[in-house]
Steps between C-alpha positions, in 0.01 A plus 500: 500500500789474677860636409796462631807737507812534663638825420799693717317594825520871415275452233245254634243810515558574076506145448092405706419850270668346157296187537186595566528752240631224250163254579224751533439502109452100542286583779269713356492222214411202730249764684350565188412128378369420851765391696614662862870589480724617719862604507705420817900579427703324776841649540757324681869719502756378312696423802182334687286795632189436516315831530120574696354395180552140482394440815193663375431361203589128683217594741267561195557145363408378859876381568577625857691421829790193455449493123509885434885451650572201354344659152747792497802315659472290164437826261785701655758164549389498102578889430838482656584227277388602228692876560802321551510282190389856311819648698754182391374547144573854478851387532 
């Protein structure tokens, strides 16, 4: 399972922790009736940071070289846009 979040950079660390936390309970579940689970948060900053992680969990799901770039590129371009339309509606 993968989940995305784009919290404020300074809490990308609590935010990876929240989310596996939140899933493991589904994991155990899925675990338990057979299935392989695993969690794999993806944080991308609300202003576009992508931290260590992604690149990591990109490499996991085989994505690497030109398309691990153009893969964040498109997940950060999206985080900045979507913290600025959060920013205009707090208006």
């Amino acid at each position: 399972m993968v989940e995305l979040a784009a919290p404020y950079e300074s809490r990308m660390e609590h935010a990876h922790t929240y989310k596996k936390e939140k899933y493991l309970e589904l994991v155990k579940e899925l675990e338990g009736s057979g299935y392989r689970a695993k969690i794999m948060p993806l944080e991308i900053g609300a202003r576009g940071f992508a931290g260590s992680l992604a690149f990591d969990l990109l490499s996991k799901l085989s994505i690497s070289g030109k398309q691990t770039n153009q893969s964040l590129e498109t997940a950060s371009r999206n985080s900045r846009k979507q913290f600025l339309l959060n920013l205009q509606q707090e208006k």
